[in-house]
C-alpha positions in Angstrom: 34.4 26.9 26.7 35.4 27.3 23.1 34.1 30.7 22.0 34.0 31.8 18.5 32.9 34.6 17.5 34.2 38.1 16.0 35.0 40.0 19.2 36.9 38.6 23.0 34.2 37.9 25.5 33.2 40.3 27.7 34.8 40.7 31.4 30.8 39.9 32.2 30.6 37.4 30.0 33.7 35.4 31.5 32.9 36.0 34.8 29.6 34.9 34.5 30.8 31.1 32.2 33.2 30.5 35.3 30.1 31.1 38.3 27.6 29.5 36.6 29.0 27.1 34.2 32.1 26.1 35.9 34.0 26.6 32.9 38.1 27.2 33.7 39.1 28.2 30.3 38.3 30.5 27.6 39.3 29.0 24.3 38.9 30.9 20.9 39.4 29.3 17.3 43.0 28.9 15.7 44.0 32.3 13.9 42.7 31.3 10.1 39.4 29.7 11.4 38.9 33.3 13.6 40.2 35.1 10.4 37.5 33.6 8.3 34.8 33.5 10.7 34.9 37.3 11.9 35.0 38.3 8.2 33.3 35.4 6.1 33.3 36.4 2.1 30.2 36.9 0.5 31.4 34.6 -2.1 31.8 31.7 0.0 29.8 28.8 -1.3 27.0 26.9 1.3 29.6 24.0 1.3 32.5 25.4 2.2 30.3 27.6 5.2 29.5 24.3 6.4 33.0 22.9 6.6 33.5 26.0 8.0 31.1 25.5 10.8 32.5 21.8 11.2 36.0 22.7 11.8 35.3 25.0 14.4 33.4 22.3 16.3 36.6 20.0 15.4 38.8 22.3 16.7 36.4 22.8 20.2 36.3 19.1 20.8 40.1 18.3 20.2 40.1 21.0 22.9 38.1 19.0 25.4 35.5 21.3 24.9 32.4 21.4 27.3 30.4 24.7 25.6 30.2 25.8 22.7 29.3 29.8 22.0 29.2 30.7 18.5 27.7 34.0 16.9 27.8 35.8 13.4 26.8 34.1 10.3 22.9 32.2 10.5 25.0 29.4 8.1 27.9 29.2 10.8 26.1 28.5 13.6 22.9 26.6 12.2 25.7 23.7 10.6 28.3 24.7 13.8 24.9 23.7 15.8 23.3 20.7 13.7 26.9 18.9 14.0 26.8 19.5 17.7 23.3 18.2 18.3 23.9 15.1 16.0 27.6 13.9 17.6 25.7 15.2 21.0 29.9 16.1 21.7 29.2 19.4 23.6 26.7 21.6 25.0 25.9 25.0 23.2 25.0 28.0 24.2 24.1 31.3 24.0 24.9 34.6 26.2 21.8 36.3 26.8 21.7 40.1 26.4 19.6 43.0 27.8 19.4 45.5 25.9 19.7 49.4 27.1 19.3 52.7 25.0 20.9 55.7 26.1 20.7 59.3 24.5 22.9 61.5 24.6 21.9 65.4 23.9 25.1 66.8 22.5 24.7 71.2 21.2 20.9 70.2 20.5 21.6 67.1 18.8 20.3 64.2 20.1 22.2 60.8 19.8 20.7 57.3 20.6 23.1 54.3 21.4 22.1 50.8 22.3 24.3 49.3 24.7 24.2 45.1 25.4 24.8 44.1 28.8 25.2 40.2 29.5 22.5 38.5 31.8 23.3 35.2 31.7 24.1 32.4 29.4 21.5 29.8 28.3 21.7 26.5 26.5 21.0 25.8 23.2 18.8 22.5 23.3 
């Protein structure tokens, strides 16, 4: 699975890919594609999101890629996504998250924290 995205996967996350999507490896992007993915510049024209987007999927498939999980920027993932779909080279998809809240009450001060917890993963089709 080639995963890119700003943070590691979780130990949930991984354990999950390798029970229910077989997957034996966990592969993130090359340092400068992570670098500019986890922190893409505000100035970054469409075009250059898009090649972006495309060399990640480049750099899953010379990888022998079989999913695809990318996050972050809507740009990123709708070209990494739309080049996926069109080549048909990989299957995408998503880990799906449940969401818990949990306050903590602290000298009278009351502090609210969502936490994510990974459910499963899901194809993007």
């Amino acid at each position: 699975m080639f995963v890119a995205f700003s943070h590691q996967l979780t130990d949930a996350q991984m354990r999950d890919a390798t029970a229910s999507l077989n997957v034996k490896t966990i592969i993130y992007p090359s340092e400068d594609i992570q670098n500019l993915i986890s922190n893409i510049p505000d100035d970054m024209e469409a075009r250059e999101v898009r090649a972006l987007a495309w060399n990640v999927v480049d750099e899953a498939m010379e990888n022998d890629c079989d999913y695809l999980f990318i996050a972050g920027q809507v740009e990123l993932v709708h070209y990494a996504m739309e080049k996926v779909r069109k080549n048909n080279y990989m299957t995408s998809v998503n880990s799906v998250t449940k969401r818990k809240s949990v306050e903590v009450e602290m000298n009278g001060v009351v502090t609210k924290t969502s936490v994510f917890e990974h459910v499963r993963w899901r194809e993007i089709i």
